[in-house]
KEROVEX-414218 format. One record per residue (C-alpha): y, z, x; residue number from 1; residue in three letters. Coordinates in nm, 3 decimals, decimal comma, always signed. Each point is the difference from the previous one (the first is absolute). Example, Ala and Ser with C-alpha at 12.3 -4.5 7.8 and 13.67 -1.06 7.14 Angstrom:
PT/north/up/east/n/res
PT/-0,450/+0,780/+1,230/1/ALA
PT/+0,344/-0,066/+0,137/2/SER
This chain:
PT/north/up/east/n/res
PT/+2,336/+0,590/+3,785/1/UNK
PT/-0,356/+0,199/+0,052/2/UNK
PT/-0,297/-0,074/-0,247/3/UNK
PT/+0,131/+0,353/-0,205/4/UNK
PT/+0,353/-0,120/-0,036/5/UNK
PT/-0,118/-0,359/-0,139/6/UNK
PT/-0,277/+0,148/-0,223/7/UNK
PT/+0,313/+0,231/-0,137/8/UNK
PT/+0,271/-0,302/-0,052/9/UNK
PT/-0,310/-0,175/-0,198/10/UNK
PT/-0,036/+0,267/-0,231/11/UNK
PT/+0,392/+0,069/-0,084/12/UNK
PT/+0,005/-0,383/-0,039/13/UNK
PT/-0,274/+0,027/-0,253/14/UNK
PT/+0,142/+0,355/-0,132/15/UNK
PT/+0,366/-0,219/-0,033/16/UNK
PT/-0,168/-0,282/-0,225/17/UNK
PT/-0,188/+0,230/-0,213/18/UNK
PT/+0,303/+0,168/-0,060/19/UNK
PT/+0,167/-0,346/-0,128/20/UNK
PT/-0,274/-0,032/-0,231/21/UNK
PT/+0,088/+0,057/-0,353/22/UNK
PT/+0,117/-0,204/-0,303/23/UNK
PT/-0,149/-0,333/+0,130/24/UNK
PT/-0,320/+0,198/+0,050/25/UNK
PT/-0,011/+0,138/-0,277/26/UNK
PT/+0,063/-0,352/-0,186/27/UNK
PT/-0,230/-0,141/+0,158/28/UNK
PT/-0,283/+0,208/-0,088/29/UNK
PT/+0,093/+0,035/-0,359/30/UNK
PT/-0,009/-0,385/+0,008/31/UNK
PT/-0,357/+0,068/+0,038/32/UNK
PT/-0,034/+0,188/-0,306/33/UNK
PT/-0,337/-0,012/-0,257/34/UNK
PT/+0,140/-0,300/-0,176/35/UNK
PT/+0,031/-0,168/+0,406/36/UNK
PT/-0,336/+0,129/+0,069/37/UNK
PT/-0,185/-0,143/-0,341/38/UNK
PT/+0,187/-0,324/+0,010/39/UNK
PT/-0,073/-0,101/+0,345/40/UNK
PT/-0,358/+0,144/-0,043/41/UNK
PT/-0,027/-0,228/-0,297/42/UNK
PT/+0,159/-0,289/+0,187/43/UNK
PT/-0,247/-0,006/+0,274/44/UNK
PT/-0,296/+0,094/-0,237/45/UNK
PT/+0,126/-0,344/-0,205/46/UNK
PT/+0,113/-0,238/+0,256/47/UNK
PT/-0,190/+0,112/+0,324/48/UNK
PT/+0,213/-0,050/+0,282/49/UNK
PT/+0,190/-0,270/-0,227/50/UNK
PT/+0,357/+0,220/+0,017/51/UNK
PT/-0,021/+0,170/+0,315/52/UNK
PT/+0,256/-0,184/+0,185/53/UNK
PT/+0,259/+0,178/-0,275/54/UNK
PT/-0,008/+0,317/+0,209/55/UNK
PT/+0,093/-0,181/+0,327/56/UNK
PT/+0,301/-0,216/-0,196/57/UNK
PT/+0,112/+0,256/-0,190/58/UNK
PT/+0,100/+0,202/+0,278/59/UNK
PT/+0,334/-0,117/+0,095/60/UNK
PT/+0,066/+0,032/-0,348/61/UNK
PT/-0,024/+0,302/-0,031/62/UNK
PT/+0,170/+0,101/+0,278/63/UNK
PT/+0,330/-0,234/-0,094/64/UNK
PT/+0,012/+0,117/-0,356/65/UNK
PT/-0,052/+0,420/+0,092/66/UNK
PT/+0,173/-0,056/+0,291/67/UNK
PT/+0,293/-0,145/-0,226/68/UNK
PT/-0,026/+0,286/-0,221/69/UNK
PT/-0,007/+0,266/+0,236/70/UNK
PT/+0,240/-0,105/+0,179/71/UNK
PT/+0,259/+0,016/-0,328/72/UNK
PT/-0,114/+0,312/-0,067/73/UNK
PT/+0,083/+0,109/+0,370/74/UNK
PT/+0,340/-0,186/+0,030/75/UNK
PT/+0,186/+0,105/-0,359/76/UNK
PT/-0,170/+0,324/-0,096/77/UNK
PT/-0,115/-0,131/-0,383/78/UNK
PT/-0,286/-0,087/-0,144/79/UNK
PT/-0,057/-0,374/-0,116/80/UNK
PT/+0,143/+0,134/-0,393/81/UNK
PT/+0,258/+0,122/+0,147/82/UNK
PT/+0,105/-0,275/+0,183/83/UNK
PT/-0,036/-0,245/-0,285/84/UNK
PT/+0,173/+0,209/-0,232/85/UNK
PT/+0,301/-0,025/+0,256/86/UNK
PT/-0,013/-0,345/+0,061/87/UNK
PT/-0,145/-0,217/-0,281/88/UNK
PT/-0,006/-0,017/-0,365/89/UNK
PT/-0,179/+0,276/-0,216/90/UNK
PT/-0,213/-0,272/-0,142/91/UNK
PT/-0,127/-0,012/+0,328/92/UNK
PT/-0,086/+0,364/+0,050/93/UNK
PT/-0,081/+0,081/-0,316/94/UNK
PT/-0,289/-0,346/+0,094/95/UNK
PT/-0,088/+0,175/+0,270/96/UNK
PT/-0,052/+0,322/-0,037/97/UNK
PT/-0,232/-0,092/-0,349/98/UNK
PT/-0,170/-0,215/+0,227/99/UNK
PT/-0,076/+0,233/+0,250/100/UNK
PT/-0,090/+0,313/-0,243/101/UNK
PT/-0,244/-0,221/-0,198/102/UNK
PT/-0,213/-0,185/+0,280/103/UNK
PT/+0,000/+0,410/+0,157/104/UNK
PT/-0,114/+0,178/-0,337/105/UNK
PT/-0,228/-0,249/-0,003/106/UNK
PT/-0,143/+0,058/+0,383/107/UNK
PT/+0,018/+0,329/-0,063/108/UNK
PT/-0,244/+0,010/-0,295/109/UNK
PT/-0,222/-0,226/+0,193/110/UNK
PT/+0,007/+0,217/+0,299/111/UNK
PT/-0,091/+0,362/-0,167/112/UNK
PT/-0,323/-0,207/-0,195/113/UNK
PT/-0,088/-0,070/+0,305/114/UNK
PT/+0,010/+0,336/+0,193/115/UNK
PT/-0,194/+0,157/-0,355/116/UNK
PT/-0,289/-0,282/+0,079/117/UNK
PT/-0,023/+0,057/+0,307/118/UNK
PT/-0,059/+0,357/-0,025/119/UNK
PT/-0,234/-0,051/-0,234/120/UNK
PT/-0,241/-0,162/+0,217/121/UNK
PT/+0,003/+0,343/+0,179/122/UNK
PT/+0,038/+0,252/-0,237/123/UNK
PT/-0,099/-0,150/-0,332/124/UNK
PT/+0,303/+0,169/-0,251/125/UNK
PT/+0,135/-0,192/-0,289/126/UNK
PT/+0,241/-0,242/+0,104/127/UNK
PT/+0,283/+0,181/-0,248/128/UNK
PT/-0,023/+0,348/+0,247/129/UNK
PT/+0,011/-0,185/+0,332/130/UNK
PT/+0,322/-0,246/-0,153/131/UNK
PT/+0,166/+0,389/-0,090/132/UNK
PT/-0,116/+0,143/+0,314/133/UNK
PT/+0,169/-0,269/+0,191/134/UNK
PT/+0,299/-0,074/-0,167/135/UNK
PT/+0,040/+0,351/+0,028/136/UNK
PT/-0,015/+0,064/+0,352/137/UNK
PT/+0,213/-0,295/+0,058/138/UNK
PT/+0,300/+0,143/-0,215/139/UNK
PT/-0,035/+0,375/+0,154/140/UNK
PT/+0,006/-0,167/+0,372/141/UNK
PT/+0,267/-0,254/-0,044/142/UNK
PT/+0,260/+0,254/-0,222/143/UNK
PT/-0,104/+0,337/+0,200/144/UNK
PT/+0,009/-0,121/+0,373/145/UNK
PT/+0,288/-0,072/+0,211/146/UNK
PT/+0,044/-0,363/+0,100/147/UNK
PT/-0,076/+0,107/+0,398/148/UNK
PT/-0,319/+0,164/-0,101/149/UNK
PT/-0,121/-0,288/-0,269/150/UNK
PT/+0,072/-0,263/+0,277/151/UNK
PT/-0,232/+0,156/+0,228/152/UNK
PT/-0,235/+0,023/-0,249/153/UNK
PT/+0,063/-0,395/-0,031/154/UNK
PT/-0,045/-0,055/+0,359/155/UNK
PT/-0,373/+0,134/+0,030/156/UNK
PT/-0,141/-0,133/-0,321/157/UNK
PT/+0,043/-0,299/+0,129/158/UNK
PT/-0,282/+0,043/+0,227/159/UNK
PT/-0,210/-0,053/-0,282/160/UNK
PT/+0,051/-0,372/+0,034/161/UNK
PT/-0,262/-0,008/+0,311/162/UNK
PT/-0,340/-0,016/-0,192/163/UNK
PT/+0,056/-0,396/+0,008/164/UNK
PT/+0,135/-0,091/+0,331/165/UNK
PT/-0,331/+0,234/+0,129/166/UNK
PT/-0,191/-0,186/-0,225/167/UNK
PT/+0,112/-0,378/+0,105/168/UNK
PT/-0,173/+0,098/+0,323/169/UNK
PT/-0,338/+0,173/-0,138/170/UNK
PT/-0,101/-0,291/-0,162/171/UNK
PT/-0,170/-0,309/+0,173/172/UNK
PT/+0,265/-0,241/-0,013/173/UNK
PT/+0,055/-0,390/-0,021/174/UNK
PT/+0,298/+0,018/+0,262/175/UNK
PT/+0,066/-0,345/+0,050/176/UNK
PT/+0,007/-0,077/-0,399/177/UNK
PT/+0,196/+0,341/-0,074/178/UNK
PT/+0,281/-0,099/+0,311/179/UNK
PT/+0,029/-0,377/-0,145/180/UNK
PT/+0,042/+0,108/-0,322/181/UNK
PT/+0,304/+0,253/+0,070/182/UNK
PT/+0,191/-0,240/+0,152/183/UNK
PT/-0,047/-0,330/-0,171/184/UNK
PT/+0,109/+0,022/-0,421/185/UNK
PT/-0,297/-0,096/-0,217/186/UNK
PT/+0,160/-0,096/-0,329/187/UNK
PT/-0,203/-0,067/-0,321/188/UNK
PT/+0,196/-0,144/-0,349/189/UNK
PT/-0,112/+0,222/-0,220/190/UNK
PT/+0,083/+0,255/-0,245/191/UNK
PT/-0,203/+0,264/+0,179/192/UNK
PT/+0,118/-0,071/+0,341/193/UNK
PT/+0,385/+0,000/-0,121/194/UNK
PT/-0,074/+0,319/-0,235/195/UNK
PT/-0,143/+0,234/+0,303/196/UNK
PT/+0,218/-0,162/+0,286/197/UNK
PT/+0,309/+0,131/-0,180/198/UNK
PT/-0,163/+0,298/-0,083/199/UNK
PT/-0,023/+0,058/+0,392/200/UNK
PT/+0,312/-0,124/+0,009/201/UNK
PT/+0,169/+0,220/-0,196/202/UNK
PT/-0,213/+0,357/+0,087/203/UNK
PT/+0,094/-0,108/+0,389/204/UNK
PT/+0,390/-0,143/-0,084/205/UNK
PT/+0,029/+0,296/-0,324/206/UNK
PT/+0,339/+0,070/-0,140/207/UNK
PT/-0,007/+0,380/+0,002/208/UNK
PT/-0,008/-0,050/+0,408/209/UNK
PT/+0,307/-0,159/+0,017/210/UNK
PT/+0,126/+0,281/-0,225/211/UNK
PT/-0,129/+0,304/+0,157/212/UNK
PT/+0,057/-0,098/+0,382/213/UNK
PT/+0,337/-0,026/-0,078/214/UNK
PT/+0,048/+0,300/-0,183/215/UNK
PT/-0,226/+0,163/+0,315/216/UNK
PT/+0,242/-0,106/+0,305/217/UNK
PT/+0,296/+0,139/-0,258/218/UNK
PT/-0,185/+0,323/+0,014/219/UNK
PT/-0,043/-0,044/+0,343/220/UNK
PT/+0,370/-0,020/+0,064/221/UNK
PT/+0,077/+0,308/-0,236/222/UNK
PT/-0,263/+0,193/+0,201/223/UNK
PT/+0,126/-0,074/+0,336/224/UNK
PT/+0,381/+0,008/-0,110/225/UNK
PT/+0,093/-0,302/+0,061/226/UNK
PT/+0,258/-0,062/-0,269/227/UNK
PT/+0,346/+0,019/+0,113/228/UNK
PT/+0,294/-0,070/-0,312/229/UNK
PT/-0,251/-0,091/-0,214/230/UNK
PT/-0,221/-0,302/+0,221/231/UNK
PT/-0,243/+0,039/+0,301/232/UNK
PT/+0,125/-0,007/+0,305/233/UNK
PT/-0,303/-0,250/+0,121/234/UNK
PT/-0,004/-0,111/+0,367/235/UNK
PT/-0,217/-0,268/+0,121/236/UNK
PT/-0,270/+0,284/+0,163/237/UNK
PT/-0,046/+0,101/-0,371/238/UNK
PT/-0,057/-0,407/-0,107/239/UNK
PT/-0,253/-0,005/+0,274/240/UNK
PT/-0,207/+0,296/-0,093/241/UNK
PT/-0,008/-0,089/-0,338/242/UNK
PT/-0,154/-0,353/+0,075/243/UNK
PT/-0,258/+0,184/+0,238/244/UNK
PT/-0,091/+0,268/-0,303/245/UNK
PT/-0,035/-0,354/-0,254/246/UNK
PT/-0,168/-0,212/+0,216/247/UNK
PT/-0,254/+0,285/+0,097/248/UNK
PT/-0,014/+0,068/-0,368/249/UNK
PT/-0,096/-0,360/-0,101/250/UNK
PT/-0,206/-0,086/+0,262/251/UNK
PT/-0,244/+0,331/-0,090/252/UNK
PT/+0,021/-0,125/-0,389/253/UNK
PT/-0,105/-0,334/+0,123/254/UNK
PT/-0,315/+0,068/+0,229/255/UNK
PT/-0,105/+0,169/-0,281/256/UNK
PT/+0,031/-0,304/-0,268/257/UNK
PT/-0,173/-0,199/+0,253/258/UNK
PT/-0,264/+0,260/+0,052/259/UNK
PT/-0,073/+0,031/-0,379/260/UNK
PT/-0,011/-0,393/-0,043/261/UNK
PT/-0,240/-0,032/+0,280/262/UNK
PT/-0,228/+0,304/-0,140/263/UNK
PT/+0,022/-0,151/-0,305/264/UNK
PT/-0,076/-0,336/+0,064/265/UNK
PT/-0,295/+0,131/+0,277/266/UNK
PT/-0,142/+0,269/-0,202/267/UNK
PT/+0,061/-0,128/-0,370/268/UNK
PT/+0,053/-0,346/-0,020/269/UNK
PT/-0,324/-0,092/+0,271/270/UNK
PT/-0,261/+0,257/-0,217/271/UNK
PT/+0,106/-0,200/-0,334/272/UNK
PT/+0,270/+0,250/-0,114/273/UNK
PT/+0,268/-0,230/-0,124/274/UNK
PT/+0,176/+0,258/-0,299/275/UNK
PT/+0,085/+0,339/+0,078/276/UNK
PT/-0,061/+0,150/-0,340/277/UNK
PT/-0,006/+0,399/+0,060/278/UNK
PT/+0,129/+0,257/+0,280/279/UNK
PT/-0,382/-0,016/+0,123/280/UNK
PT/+0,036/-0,398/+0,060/281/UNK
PT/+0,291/+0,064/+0,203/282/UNK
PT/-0,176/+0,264/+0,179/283/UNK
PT/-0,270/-0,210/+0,100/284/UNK
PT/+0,215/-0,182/+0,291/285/UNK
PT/-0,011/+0,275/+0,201/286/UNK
PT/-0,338/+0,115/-0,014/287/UNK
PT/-0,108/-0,173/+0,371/288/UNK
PT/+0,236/+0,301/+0,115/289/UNK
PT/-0,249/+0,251/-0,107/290/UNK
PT/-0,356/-0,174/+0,008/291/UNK
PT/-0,149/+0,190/+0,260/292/UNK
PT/+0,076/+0,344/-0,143/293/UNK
PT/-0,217/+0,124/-0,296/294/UNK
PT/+0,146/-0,039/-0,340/295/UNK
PT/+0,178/-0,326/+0,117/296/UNK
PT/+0,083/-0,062/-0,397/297/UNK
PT/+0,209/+0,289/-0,062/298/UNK
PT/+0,168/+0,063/+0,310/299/UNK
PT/+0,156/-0,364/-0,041/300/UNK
PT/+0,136/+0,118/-0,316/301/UNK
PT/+0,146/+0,341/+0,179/302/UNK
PT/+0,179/-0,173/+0,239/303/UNK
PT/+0,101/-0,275/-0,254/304/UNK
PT/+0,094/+0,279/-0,241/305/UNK
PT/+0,210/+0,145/+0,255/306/UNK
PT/+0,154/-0,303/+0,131/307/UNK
PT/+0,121/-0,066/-0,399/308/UNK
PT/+0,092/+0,328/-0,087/309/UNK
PT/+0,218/+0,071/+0,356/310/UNK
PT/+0,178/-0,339/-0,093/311/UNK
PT/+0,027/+0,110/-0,350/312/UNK
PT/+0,218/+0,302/+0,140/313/UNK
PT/+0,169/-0,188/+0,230/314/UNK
PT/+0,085/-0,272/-0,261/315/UNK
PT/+0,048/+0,125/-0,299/316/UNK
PT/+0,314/+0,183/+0,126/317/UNK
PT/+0,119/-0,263/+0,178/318/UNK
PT/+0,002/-0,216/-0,350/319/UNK
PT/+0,160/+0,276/-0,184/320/UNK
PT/+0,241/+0,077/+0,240/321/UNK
PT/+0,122/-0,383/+0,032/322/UNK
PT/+0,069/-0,003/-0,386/323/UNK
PT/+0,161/+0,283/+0,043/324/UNK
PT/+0,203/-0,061/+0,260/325/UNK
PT/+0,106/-0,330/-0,213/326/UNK
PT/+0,063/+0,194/-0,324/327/UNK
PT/+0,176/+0,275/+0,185/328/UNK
PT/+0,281/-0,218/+0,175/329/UNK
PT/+0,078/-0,193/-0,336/330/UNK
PT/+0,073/+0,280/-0,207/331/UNK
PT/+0,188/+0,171/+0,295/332/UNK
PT/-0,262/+0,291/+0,004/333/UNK
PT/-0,070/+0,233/+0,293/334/UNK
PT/-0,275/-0,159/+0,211/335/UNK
PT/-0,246/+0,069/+0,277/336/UNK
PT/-0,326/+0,185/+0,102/337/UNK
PT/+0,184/+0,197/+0,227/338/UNK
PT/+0,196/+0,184/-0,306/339/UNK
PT/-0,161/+0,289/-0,174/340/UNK
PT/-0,051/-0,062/-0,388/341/UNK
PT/+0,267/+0,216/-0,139/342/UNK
PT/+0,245/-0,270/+0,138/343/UNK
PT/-0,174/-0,257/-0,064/344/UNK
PT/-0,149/+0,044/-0,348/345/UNK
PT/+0,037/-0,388/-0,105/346/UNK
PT/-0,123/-0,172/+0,345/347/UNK
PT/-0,353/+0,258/-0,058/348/UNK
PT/-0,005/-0,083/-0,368/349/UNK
PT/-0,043/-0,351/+0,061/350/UNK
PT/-0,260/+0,033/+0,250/351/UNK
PT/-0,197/+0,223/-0,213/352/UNK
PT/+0,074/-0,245/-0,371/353/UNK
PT/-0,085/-0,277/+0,217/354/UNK
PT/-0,317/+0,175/+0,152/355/UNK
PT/-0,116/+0,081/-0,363/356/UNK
PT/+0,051/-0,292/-0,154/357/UNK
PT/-0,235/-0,137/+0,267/358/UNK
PT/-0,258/+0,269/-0,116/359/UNK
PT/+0,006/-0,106/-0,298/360/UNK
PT/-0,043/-0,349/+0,066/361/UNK
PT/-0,372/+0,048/+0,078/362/UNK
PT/-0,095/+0,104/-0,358/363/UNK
PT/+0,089/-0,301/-0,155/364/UNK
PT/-0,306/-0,179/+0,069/365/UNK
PT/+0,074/-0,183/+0,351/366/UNK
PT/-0,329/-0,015/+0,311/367/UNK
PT/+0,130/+0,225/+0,248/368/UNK
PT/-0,095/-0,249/+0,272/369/UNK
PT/+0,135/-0,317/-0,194/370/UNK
PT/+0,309/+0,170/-0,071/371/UNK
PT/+0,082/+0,017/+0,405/372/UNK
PT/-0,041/-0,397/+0,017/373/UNK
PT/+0,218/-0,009/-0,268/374/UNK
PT/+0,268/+0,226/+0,132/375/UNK
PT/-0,003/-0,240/+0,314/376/UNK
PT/+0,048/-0,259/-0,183/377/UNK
PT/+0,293/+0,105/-0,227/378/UNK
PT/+0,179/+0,132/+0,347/379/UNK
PT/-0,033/-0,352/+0,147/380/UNK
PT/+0,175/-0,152/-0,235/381/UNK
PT/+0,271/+0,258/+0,004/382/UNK
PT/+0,024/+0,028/+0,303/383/UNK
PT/+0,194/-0,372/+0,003/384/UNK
PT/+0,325/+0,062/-0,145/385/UNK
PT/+0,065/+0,353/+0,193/386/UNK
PT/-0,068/-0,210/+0,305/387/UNK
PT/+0,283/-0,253/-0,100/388/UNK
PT/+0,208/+0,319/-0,064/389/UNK
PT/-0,059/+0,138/+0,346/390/UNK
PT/+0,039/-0,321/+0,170/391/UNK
PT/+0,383/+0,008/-0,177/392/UNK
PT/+0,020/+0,395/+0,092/393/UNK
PT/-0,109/-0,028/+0,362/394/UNK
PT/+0,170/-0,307/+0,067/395/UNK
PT/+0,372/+0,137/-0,094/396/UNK
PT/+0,202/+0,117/+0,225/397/UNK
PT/+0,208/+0,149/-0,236/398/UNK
PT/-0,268/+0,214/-0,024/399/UNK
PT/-0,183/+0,045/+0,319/400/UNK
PT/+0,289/-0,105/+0,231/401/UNK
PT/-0,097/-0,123/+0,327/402/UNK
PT/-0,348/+0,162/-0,083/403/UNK
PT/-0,062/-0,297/-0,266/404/UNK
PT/-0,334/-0,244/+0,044/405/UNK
PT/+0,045/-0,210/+0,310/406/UNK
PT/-0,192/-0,352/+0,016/407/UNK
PT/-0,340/+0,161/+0,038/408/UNK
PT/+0,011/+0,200/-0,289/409/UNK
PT/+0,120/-0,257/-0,229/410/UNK
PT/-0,259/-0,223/+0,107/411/UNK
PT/-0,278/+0,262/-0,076/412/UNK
PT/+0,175/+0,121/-0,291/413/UNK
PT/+0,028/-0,353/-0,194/414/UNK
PT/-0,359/-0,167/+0,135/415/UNK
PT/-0,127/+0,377/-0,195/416/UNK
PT/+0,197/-0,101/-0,287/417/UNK
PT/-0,119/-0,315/-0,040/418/UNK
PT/-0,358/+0,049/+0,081/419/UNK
PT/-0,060/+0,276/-0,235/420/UNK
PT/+0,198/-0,203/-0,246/421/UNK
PT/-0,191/-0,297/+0,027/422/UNK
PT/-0,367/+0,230/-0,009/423/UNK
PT/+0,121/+0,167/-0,378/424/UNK
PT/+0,144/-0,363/-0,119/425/UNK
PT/-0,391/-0,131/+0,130/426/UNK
PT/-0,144/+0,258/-0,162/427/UNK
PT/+0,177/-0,039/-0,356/428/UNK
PT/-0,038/-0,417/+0,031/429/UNK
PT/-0,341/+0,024/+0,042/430/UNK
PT/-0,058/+0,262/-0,273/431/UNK
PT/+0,186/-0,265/-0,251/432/UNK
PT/-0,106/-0,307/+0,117/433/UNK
C-alpha cells in the first residue's frame, strides 16, 4: 500500500471510531460537570496532592460499573426503571427511582448556581437573571431539539474540559511528587478526608450516569432499529463498540479529574489556597494558562466561566433526562429525547419540574460553590445501593442472557461496591465518633 493509501485507511480508522463515539462520551464528560470541577478543585486546593491517586484507581471503576450499565441498556432495550419494575419488588423501584430524582434535583440546583456565578465574573448581572437565563436555555434546547442534533451538541461541549489538561503542563511541575502520589493511596482518618473523598467519589461514580447511559444505548438501539419483536437484536460487534465508546468516554472524564487535582493542588494548595470559597477561587487554578497575556485575571475567569457554563449545558440535561428516564418507565409513560413533545408530554414534564425545582433550590439560602461539594457528597452515598442493584441486574442472566457480567465485571463491580461503601460508612463514623 503507497504512503496515500495508508494516510487514507488512517483517517477512515479514525473517521470509524469517532463515529462509535456517543453515549459513553457523552457520560463521561457530564461526569465532569461544575459540581466535578469545584469538588476536585477543592480537593486539591485542601489536600495538595493528598487524593490524587483516586483518579488513577477509580478508573476501572468506572469503566465496570458504565460498562455494566450500558451494556443492559444495549442487550434488553429498557432503561434501569424499567427493568426493575419487571423484575423486582415495587418497594424497590419506587427506592430507586426517589433516590435517583432527589440526589439529581439536587445536582441540578447546584449546577445552574454555578453557571449564574460564573457568568458573573464576566458579565456582572444579578445572579436571579443569569439562574433564568440558564435554566431557560436549557429547557428550550433539551424539549425543542431532536435527540440526533442535541447529541452532537453533547459531543463538542465536551471540548470544554481541555483548559486543565493544558494547564497541568503550563505550570512548573513537581513530577516526581505528582507521579508518586497518583499511584500510591495517601489515606488520612479524618472527617475531612472521608467527607471530600466521597464527594469525589460520588461526582466521578454518580447515580444519574448509570441512569442515563442506559437509557442512551436504548435510544441508540431505537435510532438504529435494532429492535426486532420487541428486544435488540445485539451481536457481539455491537458489545464491542459500545465498550470502545465507554472506555473512551471514561478515560477523557478521568484525565480531566486528574488534571483538576493536580492544578489544584499545584496552583492552589502550594500559594496557600486551601478553601475554595467563590467562583473567583476556583478560577484562580488556571490562571498560569494565561499569565503572559495582558489581563491574566479576567481571562482565567473567561475560560473558567466557559468551562462551567459548557458543562452546565452539557449536565444539566443529562441530570434531568436520567430522572426522567426513571420516572418515565415506572409510570409506563412515553420516553426518549428522540420523541417530539406532543407524544411525550409526561417524560418533558419531568425534565422541566425537575429542572425548576433545581432553580429554585438556589434561593433558599445555600453558597453556590458549597452547594457543589455537597451535591458530591449526597451522590456518593447514593450511589451505593444502585450499585448493589446493578451488580444483581447485570449479573442475571435472566436478564442479560449470555450477555450477563462475566468474572471481570463482577470483580470490578463488587471491589466499587465495597469501596465506595466503606468511604460513606468512614465518612459518617468519623462525623459521630
Amino acid at each position: 500500500m503507497d504512503q496515500e493509501g495508508k494516510s487514507k485507511s488512517k483517517r477512515n480508522k479514525f473517521q470509524k471510531f469517532l463515529s462509535i463515539l456517543g453515549p459513553g462520551l457523552t457520560a463521561g464528560a457530564a461526569d465532569d460537570d461544575p459540581s466535578g470541577i469545584a469538588t476536585y478543585s477543592q480537593t486539591g486546593a485542601q489536600f495538595g496532592y493528598g487524593q490524587l491517586w483516586t483518579a488513577f484507581y477509580m478508573l476501572p471503576f468506572m469503566m465496570g460499573i458504565q460498562e455494566a450499565c450500558a451494556r443492559t441498556g444495549l442487550v434488553t432495550g429498557k432503561g434501569i426503571a424499567a427493568i426493575v419494575k419487571q423484575h423486582y419488588n415495587a418497594k424497590v423501584l419506587y427506592a430507586v427511582v426517589l433516590l435517583v430524582v432527589f440526589a439529581n434535583v439536587i445536582n441540578i440546583g447546584a449546577d445552574i448556581g454555578a453557571m449564574a456565578e460564573a457568568a458573573k465574573l464576566i458579565i456582572p448581572l444579578p445572579f436571579i437573571v443569569w439562574t433564568l437565563l440558564f435554566t431557560a436555555s436549557i429547557l428550550i434546547l433539551e424539549i425543542f431539539t431532536t435527540y440526533k442534533v442535541y447529541a452532537k451538541i453533547l459531543k463538542w461541549l465536551a471540548l470544554s474540559l481541555l483548559a486543565y489538561p493544558i494547564t497541568v503542563f503550563i505550570v512548573q511541575m513537581p513530577w516526581l511528587t505528582v507521579l508518586k502520589a497518583t499511584f500510591i493511596p495517601h489515606v488520612e482518618f479524618s472527617f475531612a478526608f472521608f467527607f471530600i473523598i466521597t464527594g469525589v467519589l460520588g461526582t466521578t461514580i454518580s447515580p444519574y450516569m448509570f441512569f442515563w447511559e442506559t437509557s442512551q444505548e436504548v435510544e441508540e438501539v431505537k435510532q438504529k432499529k435494532w429492535m426486532k419483536n420487541g428486544l435488540p437484536s445485539i451481536r457481539r460487534s455491537n458489545i464491542r463498540a459500545m465498550r470502545i465508546d465507554n472506555n473512551a468516554g471514561m478515560i477523557i472524564s478521568e484525565i480531566t479529574t486528574w488534571s483538576i487535582l493536580v492544578v489544584g493542588g499545584t496552583v492552589l494548595h502550594n500559594s496557600g489556597v486551601t478553601d475554595i470559597k467563590t467562583a473567583a477561587d476556583a478560577a484562580k487554578a488556571i490562571e498560569p494558562l494565561v499569565r503572559s497575556f495582558p489581563h491574566a485575571g479576567y481571562l482565567s475567569k473567561l475560560i473558567f466561566s466557559i468551562g462551567i457554563i459548557g458543562l452546565g449545558f452539557l449536565a444539566v440535561p443529562v441530570l434531568s433526562g436520567s430522572a426522567a428516564y426513571a420516572v418515565s418507565e415506572t409510570v409506563n409513560w412515553q420516553s426518549g429525547l428522540n420523541l417530539k413533545l406532543k407524544k411525550a408530554h409526561g417524560f418533558y414534564g419531568i425534565i422541566t419540574i425537575a429542572t425548576l425545582i433545581g432553580l429554585i433550590i438556589n434561593f433558599v439560602g445555600i453558597d453556590p460553590v458549597k452547594a457543589l461539594v455537597y451535591a458530591a457528597v449526597l451522590n456518593g452515598v447514593a450511589a451505593v445501593p444502585l450499585i448493589f442493584l446493578i451488580i444483581k441486574i447485570s449479573g442475571n442472566e435472566k436478564i442479560l442472557g449470555e450477555y450477563k457480567s462475566g468474572l471481570l465485571s463482577k470483580i470490578v463491580l463488587w471491589v466499587t461496591f465495597l469501596g465506595m461503601g466503606t468511604a460513606a460508612i468512614a465518612m459518617v463514623y468519623m462525623a459521630v465518633k
